[in-house]
N, CA, C and O atoms as CSV, one atom per row, in Angstrom:
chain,resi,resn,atom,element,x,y,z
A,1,UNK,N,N,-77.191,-61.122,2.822
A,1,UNK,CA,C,-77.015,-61.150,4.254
A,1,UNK,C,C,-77.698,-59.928,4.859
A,1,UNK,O,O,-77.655,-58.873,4.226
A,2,UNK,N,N,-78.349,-59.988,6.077
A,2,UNK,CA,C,-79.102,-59.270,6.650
A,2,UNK,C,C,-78.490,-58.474,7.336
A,2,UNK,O,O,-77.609,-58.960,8.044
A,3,UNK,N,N,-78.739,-56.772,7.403
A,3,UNK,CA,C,-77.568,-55.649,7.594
A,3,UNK,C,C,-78.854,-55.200,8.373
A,3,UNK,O,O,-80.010,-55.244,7.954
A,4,UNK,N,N,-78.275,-54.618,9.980
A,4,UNK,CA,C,-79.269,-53.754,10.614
A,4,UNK,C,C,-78.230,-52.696,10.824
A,4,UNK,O,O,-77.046,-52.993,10.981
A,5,UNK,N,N,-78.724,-51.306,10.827
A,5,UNK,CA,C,-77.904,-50.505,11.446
A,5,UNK,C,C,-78.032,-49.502,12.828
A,5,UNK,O,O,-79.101,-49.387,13.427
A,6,UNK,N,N,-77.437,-49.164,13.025
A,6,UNK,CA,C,-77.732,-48.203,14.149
A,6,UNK,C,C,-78.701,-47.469,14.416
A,6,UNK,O,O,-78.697,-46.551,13.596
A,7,UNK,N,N,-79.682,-47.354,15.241
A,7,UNK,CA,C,-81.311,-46.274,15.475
A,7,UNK,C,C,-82.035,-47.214,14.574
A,7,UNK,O,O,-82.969,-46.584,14.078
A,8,UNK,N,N,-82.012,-48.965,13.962
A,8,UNK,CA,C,-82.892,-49.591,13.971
A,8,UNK,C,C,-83.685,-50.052,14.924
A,8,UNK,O,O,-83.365,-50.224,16.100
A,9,UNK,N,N,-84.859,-50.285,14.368
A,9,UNK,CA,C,-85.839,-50.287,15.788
A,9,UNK,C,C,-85.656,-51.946,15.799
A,9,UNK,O,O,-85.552,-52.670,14.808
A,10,UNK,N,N,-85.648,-52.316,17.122
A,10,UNK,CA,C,-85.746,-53.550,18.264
A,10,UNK,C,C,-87.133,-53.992,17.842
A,10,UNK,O,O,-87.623,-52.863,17.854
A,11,UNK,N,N,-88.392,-54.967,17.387
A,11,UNK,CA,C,-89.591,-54.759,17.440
A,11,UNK,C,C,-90.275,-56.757,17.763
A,11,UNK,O,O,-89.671,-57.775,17.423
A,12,UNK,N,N,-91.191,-56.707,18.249
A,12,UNK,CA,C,-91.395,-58.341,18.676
A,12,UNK,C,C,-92.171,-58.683,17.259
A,12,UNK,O,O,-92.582,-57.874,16.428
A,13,UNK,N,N,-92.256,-60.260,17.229
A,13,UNK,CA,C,-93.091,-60.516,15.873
A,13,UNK,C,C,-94.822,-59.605,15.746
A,13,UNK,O,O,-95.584,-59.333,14.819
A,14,UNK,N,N,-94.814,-59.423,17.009
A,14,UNK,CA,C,-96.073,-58.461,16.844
A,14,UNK,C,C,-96.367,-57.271,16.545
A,14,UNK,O,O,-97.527,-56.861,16.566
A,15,UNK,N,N,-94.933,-56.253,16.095
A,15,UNK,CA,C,-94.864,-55.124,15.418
A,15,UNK,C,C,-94.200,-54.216,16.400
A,15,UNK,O,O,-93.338,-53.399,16.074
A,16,UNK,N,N,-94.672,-54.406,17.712
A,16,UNK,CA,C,-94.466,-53.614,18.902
A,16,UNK,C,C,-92.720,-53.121,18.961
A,16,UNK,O,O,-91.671,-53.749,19.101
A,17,UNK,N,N,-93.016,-51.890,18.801
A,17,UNK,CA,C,-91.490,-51.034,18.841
A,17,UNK,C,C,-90.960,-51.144,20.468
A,17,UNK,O,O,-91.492,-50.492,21.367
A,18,UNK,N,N,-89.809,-52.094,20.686
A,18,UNK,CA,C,-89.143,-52.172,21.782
A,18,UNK,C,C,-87.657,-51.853,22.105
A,18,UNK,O,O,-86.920,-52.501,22.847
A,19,UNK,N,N,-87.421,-50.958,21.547
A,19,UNK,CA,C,-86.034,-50.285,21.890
A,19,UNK,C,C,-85.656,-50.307,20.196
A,19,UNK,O,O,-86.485,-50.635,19.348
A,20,UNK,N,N,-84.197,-49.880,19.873
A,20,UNK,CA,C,-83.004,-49.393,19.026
A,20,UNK,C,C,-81.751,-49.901,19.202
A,20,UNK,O,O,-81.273,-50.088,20.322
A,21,UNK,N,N,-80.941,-50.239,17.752
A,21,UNK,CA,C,-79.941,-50.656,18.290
A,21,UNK,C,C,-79.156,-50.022,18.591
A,21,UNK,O,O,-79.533,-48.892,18.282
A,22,UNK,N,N,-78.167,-49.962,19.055
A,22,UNK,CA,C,-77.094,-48.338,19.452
A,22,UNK,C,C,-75.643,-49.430,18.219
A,22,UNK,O,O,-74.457,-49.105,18.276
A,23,UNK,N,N,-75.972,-50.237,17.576
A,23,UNK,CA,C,-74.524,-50.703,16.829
A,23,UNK,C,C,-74.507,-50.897,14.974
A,23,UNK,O,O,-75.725,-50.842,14.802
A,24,UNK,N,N,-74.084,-51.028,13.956
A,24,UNK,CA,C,-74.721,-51.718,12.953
A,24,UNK,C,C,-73.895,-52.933,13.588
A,24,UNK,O,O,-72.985,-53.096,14.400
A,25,UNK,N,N,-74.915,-53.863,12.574
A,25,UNK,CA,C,-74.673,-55.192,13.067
A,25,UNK,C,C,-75.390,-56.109,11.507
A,25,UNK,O,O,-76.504,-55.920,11.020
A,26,UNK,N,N,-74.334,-57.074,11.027
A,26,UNK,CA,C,-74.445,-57.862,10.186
A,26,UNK,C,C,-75.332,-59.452,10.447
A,26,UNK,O,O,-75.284,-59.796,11.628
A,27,UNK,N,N,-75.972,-60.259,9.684
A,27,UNK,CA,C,-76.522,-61.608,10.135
A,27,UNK,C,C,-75.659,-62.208,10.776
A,27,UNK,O,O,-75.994,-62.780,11.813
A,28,UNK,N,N,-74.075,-62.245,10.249
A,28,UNK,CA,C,-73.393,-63.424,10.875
A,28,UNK,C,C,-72.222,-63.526,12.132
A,28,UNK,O,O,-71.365,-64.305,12.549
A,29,UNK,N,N,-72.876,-62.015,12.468
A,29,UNK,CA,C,-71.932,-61.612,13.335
A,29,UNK,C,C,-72.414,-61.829,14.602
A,29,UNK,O,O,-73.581,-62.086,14.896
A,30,UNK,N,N,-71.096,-61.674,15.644
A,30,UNK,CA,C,-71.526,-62.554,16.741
A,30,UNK,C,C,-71.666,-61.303,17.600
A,30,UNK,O,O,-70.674,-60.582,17.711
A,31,UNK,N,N,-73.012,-60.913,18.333
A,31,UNK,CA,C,-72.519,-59.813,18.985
A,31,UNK,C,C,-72.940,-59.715,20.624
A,31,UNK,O,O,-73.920,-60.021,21.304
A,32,UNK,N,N,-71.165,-58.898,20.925
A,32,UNK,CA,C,-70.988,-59.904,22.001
A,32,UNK,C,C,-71.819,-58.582,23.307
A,32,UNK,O,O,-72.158,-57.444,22.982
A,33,UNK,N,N,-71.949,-59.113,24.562
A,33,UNK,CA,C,-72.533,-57.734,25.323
A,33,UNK,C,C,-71.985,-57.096,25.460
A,33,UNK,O,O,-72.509,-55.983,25.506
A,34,UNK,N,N,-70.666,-57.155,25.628
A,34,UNK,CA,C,-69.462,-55.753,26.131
A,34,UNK,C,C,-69.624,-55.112,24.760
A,34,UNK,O,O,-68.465,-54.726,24.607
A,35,UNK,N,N,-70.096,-54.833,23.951
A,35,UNK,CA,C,-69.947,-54.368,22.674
A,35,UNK,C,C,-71.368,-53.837,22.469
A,35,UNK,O,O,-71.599,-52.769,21.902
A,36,UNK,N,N,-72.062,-54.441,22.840
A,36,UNK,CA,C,-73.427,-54.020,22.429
A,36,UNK,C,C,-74.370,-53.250,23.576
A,36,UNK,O,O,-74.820,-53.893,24.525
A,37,UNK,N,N,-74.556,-52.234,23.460
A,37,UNK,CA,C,-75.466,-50.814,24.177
A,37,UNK,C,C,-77.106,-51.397,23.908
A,37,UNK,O,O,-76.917,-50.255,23.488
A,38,UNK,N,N,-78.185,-51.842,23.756
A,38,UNK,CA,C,-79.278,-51.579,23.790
A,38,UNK,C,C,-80.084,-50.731,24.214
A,38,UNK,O,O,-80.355,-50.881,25.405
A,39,UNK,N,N,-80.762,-49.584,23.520
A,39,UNK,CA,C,-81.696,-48.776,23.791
A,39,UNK,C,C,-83.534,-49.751,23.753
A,39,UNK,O,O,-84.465,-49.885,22.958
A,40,UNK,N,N,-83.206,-50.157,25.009
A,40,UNK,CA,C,-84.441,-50.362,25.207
A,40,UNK,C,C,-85.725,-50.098,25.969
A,40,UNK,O,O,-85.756,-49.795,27.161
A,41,UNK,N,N,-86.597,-50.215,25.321
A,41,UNK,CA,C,-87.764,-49.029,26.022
A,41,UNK,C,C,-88.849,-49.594,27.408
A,41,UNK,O,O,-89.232,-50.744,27.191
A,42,UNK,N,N,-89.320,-49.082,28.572
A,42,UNK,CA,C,-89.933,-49.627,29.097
A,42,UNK,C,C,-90.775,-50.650,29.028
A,42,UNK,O,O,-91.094,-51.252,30.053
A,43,UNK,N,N,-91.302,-51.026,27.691
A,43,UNK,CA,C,-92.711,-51.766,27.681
A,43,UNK,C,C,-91.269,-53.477,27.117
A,43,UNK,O,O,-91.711,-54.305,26.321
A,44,UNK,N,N,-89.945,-53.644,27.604
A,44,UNK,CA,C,-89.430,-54.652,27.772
A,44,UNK,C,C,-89.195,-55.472,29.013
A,44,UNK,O,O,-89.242,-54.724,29.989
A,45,UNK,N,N,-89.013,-56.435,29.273
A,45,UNK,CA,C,-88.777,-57.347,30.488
A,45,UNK,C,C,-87.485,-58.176,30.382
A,45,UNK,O,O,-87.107,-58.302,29.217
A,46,UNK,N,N,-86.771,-58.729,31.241
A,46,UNK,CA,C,-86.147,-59.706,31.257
A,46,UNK,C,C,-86.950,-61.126,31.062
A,46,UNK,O,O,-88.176,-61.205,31.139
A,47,UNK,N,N,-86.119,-62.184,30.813
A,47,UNK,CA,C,-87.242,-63.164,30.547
A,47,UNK,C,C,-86.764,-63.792,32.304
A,47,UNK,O,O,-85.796,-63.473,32.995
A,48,UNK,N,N,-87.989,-64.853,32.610
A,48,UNK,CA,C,-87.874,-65.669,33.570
A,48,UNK,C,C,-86.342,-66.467,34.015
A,48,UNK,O,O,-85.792,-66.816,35.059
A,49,UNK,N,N,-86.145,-66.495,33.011
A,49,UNK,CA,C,-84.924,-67.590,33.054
A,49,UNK,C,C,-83.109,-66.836,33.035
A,49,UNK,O,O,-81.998,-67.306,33.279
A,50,UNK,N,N,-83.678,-65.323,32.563
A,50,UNK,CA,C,-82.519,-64.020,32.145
A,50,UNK,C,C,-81.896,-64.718,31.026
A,50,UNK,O,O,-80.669,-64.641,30.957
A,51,UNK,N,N,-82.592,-65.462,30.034
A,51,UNK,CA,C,-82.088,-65.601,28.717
A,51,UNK,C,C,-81.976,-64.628,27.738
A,51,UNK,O,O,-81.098,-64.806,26.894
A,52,UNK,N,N,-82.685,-63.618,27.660
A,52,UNK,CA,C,-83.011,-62.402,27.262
A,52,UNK,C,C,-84.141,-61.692,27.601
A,52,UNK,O,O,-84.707,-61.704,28.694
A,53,UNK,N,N,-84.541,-60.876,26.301
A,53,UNK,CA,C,-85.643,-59.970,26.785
A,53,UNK,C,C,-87.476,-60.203,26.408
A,53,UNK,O,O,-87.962,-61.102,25.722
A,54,UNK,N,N,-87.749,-59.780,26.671
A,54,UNK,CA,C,-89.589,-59.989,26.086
A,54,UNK,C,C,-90.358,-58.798,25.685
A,54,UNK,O,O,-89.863,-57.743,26.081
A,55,UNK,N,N,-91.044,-58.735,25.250
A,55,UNK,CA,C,-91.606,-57.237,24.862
A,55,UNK,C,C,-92.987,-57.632,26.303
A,55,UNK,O,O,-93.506,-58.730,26.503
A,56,UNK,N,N,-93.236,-56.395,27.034
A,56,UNK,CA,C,-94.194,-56.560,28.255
A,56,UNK,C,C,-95.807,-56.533,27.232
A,56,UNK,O,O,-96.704,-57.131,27.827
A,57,UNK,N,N,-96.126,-56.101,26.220
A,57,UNK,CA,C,-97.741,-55.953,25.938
A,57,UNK,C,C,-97.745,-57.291,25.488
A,57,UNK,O,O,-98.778,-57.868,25.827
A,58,UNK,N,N,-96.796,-58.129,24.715
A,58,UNK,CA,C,-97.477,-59.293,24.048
A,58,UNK,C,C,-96.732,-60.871,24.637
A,58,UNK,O,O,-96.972,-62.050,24.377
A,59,UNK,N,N,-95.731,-60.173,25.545
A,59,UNK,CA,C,-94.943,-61.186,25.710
A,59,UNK,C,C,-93.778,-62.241,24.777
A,59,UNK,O,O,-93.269,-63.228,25.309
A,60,UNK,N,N,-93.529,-61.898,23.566
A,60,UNK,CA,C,-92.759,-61.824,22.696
A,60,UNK,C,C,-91.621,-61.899,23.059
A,60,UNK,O,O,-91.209,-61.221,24.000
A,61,UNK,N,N,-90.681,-62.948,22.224
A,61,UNK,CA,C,-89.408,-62.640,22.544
A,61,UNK,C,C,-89.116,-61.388,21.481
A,61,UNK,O,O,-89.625,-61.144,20.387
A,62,UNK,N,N,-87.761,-60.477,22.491
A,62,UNK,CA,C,-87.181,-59.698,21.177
A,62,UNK,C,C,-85.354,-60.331,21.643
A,62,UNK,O,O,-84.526,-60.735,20.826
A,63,UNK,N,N,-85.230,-60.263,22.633
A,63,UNK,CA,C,-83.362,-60.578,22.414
A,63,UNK,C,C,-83.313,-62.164,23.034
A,63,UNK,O,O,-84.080,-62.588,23.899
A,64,UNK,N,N,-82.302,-62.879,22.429
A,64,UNK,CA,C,-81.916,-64.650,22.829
A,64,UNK,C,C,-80.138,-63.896,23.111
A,64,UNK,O,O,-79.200,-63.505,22.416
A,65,UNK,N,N,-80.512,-64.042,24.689
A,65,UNK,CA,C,-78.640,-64.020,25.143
A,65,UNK,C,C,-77.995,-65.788,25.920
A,65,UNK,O,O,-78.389,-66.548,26.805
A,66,UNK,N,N,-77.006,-65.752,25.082
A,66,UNK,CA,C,-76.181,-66.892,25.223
A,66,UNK,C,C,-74.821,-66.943,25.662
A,66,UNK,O,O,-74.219,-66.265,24.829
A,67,UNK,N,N,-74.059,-67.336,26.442
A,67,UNK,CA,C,-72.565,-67.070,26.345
A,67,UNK,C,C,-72.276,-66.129,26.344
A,67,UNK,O,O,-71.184,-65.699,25.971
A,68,UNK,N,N,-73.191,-65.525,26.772
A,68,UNK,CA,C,-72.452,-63.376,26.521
A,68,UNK,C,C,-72.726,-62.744,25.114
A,68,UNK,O,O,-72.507,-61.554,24.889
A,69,UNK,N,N,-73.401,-63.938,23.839
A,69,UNK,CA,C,-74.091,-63.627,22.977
A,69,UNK,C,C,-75.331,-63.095,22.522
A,69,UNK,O,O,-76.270,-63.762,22.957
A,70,UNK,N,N,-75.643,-62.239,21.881
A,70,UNK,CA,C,-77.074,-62.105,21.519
A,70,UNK,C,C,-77.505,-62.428,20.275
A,70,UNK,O,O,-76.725,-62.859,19.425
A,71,UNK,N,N,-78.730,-62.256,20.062
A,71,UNK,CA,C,-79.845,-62.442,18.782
A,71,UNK,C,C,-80.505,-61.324,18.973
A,71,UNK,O,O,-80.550,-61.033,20.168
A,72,UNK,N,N,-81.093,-60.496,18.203
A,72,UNK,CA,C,-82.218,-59.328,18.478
A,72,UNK,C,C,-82.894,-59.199,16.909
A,72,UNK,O,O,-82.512,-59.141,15.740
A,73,UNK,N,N,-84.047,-59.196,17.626
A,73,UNK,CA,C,-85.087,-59.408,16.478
A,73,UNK,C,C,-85.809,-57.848,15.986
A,73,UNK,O,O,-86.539,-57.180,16.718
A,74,UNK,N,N,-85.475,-57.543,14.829
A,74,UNK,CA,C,-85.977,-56.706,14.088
A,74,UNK,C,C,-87.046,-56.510,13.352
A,74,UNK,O,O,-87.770,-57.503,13.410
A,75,UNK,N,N,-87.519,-55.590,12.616
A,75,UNK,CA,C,-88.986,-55.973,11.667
A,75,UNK,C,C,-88.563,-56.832,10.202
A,75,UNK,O,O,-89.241,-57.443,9.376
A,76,UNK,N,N,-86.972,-56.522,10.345
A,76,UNK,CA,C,-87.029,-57.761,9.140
A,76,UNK,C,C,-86.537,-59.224,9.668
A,76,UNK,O,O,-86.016,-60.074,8.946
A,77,UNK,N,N,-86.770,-59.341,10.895
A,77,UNK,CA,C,-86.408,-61.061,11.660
A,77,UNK,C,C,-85.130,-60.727,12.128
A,77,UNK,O,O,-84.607,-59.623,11.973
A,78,UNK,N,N,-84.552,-61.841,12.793
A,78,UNK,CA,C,-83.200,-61.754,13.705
A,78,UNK,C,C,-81.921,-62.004,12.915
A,78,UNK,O,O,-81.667,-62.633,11.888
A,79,UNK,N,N,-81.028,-61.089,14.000
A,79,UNK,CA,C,-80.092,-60.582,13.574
A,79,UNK,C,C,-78.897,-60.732,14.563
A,79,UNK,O,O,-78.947,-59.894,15.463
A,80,UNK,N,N,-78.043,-61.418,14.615
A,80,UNK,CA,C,-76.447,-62.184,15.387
A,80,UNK,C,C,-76.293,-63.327,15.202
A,80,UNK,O,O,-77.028,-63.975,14.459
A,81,UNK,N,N,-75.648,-63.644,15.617
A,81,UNK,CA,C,-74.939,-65.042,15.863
A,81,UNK,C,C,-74.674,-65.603,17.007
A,81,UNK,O,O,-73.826,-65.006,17.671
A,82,UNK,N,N,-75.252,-66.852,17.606
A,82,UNK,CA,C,-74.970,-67.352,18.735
A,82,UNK,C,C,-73.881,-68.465,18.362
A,82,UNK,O,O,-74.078,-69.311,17.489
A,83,UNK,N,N,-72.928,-68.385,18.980
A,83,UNK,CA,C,-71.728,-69.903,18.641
A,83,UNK,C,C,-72.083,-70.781,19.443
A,83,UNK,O,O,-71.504,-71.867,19.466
């Protein structure tokens, strides 16, 4: 199971460093926003729709928010649980 921890870097499939997580956080865990801090860095956007976030140079998703859930994608692939 896929373990990120805290001051892991946020990054889009294109490598691009877009924030840190401020939590550890396990694959199957659900993590919710009141819980979760994101350090994220200018070169991010909201998406069109405020589903989550995008990285601004490549347009990339990096976070899928659902229900007050997230996904956030790391350099080793994504990491939460959406129910």
């Amino acid at each position: 199971m896929l373990t990120a921890v805290k001051g892991e870097k946020i990054v889009c499939s294109s490598g691009h460093v877009c924030g840190e997580l401020d939590v550890d956080v396990q694959d199957g865990d659900v993590i919710a926003s009141s819980m979760l801090q994101l350090k994220l860095f200018e070169r991010v956007d909201l998406t069109p729709d405020s589903d989550g976030h995008v990285c601004r140079a490549c347009n990339e998703r990096i976070t899928v928010v659902r229900n007050g859930a997230y996904r956030i994608h790391t350099a080793r692939g994504w990491i939460g649980h959406i129910p």
